[in-house]
N, C-alpha and C positions, 0 to 999 in steps of 0.2 A: 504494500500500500504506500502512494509517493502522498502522505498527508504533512503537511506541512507545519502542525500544530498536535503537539504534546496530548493534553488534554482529549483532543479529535482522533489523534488514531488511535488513542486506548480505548476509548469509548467503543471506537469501529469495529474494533477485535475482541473487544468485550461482549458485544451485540452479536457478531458473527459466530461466539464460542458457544453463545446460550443457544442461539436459535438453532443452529444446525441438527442440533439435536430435538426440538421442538417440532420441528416440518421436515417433511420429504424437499431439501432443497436442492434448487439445480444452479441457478446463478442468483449473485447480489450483486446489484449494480447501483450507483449514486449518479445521480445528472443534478441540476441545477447548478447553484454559485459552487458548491466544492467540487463537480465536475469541470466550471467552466473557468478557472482561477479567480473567482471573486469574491471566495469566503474568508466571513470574517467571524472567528471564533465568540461564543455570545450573542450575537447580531443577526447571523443569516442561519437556516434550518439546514439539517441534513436530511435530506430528500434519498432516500431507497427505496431500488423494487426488490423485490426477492421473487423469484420464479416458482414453481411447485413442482413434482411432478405432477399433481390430483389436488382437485379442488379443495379448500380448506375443511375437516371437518369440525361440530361442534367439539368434540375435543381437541380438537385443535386449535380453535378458536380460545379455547378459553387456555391453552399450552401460552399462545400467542400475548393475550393478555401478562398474564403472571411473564413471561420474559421482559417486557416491556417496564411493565410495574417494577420490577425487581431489579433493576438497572440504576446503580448509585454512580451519579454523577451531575454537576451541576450542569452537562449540555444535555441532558437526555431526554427534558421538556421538549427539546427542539428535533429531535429526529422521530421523522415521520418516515412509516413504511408500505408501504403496498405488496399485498402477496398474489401474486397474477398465476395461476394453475399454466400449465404449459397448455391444455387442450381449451384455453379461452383466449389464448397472446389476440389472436384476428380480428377478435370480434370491437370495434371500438366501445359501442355502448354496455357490456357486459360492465357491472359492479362489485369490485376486489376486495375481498375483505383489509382496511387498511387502519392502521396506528396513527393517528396527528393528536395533537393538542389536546394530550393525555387522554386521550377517546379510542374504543376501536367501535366502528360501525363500514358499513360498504359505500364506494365510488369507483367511478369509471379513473382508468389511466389517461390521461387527454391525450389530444392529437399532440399538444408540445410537449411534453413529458416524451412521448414513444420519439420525434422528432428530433427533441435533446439526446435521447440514448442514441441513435445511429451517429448522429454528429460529434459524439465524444463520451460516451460515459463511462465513469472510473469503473473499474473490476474492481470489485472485492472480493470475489469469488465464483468461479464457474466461467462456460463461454462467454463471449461478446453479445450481444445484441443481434450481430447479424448472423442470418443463418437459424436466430430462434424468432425474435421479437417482427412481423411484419412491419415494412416499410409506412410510412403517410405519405398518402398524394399531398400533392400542393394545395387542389383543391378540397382535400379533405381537413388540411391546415387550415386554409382560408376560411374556409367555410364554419369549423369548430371558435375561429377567434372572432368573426363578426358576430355570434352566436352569444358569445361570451360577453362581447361589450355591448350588445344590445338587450338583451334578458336579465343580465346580472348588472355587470356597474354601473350601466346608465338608469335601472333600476334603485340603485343604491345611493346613486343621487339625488333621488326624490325628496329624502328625509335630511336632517340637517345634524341632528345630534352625534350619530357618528363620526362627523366630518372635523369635531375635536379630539378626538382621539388620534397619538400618532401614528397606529399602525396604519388605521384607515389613508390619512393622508400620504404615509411615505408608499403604500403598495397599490394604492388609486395610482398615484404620479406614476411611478415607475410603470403601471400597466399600462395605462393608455400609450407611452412613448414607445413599447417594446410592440404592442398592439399592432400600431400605426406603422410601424417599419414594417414587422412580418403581413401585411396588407401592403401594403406600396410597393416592397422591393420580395418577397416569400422568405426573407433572412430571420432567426433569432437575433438578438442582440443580450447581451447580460446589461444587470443594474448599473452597474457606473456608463455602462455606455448610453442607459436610456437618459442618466443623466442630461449629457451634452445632447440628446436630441431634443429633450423636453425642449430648452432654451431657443433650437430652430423652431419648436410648433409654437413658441411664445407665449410660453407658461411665466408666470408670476417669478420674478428671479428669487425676493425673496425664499418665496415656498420654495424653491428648487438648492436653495442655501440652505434652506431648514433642515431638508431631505438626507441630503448629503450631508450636512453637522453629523447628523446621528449615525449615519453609517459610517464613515471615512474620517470622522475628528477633528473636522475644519471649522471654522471661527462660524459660530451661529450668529445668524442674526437677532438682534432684538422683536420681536414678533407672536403679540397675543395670539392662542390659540383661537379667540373667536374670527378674528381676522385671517389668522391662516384657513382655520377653515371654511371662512364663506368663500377667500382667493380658489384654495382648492379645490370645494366644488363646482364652481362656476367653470374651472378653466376645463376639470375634467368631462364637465357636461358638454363644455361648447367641443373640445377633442374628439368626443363620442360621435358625435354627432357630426363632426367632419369626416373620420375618420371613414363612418358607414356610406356617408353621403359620396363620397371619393372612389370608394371600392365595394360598388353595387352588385359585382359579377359572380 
């Protein structure tokens, strides 16, 4: 494992010692920021899929639980996993039995998760991606992220209370920039990079200062939360709404 952060690869191997013996497993794979060089210990989540041979069962389920629970370390809030059976990899709408935010219940793998795994996802164990995991069309890309910012975020900009909160605000911003490129151009981009695009879609600089303070440790600006987030939602609204209106097809 090339982890780069003490803390993170013992955790990694801590999680891979318990579970192996928990599930029939075939590969564990990590995509997002510690796939993509942009994690930052504390800050960003560890994102795993774990393959199966055979569908989860309820004892396994609940195997799956107590591994997760049983996990002493202060990053282990943050890693989230997905267990994908090998005889459901193709199906995109299928729902995985998965681990986040100290929860296990089921969701689909999305089209950028499978996307992310072909274009680079760390091994931790077992084959690659290719060869198990089927490929995403473009338009099956396309199509899952306008789906995404029209049902969900632009939904979630209706309401106003959230838009104080900073996760809301830091992973609104970062979405709609990352959105917008993989619609314009069919690329991923990682968060520091949607940083500097926020800035071309002509998002609020302070908010886009605020954003990046919390990730990357740079001189925050002075800026109420209620003013961040009425800038926030407005700009993410108006982004939305370009973003569909631009890439109809």
């Amino acid at each position: 494992m090339a982890i780069m952060h003490a803390a993170t690869d013992h955790l990694l191997r801590h999680f891979l010692e318990r579970v192996e013996p928990a599930v029939p497993l075939v590969a564990l794979w990590a995509h997002g920021s510690l796939a993509a060089g942009d994690y930052r210990p504390g800050r960003s989540d560890l994102d795993l899929i774990a393959v199966l041979d055979a569908p989860v069962t309820m004892e396994q389920w609940r195997r799956i639980k107590a591994v997760h629970r049983g996990i002493d370390s202060p990053l282990a809030g943050r890693l989230h996993c997905s267990y994908m059976a090998r005889q459901e990899l193709a199906d995109l709408g299928t729902e995985h039995v998965s681990w986040a935010h100290e929860q296990i219940f089921r969701r689909p793998v999305t089209a950028i998760t499978r996307r992310e795994l072909h274009e680079g996802a760390l091994l931790l164990s077992g084959p690659p991606p290719a060869g198990l995991l089927p490929e995403v069309s473009d338009q099956e890309l396309h199509d899952f992220v306008r789906t995404d910012l029209r049902d969900y975020w632009l939904e979630k900009t209706r309401g106003r209370r959230r838009w104080l909160r900073d996760v809301w605000v830091d992973l609104g911003m970062v979405t709609v920039a990352r959105a917008t490129v993989t619609l314009r151009d069919g690329r991923l981009i990682s968060k520091l990079a949607a940083l500097d695009v926020l800035a071309e879609l002509g998002a609020p600089e302070s908010v886009v200062a605020d954003v990046r303070a919390r990730r990357y440790d740079t001189p925050a600006p002075v800026l109420s939360r209620f003013r961040r987030g009425k800038l926030a939602r407005a700009f993410i609204r108006s982004a939305i709404r370009k973003a569909l209106s631009e890439t109809s097809g």
